[in-house]
C-alpha positions in Angstrom: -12.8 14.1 15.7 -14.3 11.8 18.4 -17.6 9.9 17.4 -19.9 8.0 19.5 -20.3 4.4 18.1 -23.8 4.6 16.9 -23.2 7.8 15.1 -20.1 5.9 14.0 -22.2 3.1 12.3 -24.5 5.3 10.5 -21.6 7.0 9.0 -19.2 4.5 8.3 -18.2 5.5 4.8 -18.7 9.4 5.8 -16.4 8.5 8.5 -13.5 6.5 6.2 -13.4 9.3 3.7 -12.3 11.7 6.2 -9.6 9.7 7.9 -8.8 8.8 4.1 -8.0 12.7 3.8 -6.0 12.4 7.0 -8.5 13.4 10.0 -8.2 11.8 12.9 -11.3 9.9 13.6 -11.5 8.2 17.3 -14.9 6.3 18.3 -16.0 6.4 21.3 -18.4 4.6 23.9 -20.7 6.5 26.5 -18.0 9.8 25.5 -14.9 7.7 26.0 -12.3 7.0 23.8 -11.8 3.3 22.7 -10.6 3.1 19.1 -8.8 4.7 17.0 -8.5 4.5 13.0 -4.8 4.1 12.2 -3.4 3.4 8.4 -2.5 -0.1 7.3 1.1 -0.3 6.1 1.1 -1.7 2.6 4.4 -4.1 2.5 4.1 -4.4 -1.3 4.7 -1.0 -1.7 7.5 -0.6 0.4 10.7 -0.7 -1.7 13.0 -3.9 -1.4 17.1 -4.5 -2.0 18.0 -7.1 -4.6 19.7 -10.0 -2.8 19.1 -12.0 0.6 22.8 -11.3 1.9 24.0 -8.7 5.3 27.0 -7.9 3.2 29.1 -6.2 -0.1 29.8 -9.1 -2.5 32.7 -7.9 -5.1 31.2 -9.6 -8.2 33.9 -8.1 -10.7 36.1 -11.2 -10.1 33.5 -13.8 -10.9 34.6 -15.3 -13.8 38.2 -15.7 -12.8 38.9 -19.4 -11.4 39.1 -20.1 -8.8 42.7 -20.4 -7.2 44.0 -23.9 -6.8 41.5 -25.2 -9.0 42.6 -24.5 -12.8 42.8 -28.1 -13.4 39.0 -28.5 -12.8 38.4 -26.1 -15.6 
């Protein structure tokens, strides 16, 4: 749907409810295109990994010392 600016700020919330249902909603000026409403990506609901690291970490072994360093135990 392409919509002059005026008609655009008359309508505003008409106009958010429908791209809110997934219309495409362009506003133009003088009949041509110059905006478009596009989504906001919400980062919070994207879903994150535990842990900061680039790699596998074998945590099974732990609790076993450390080799070479019994003494420190």
């Amino acid at each position: 749907m392409i919509v002059n600016i005026h008609e655009a700020k008359t309508n505003l919330s008409k106009l958010i409810a429908r791209f809110e249902e997934g219309e495409e909603i362009i506003l133009a000026k003088n009949g041509k295109p110059v905006l478009k409403f596009a989504p906001i990506e919400d980062k919070h609901k994207q879903k994150r990994e535990l842990g900061f690291f680039n790699c596998k970490i074998d945590m099974s072994k732990f609790d076993e010392p450390i080799e070479g360093m019994e003494e420190y135990l």
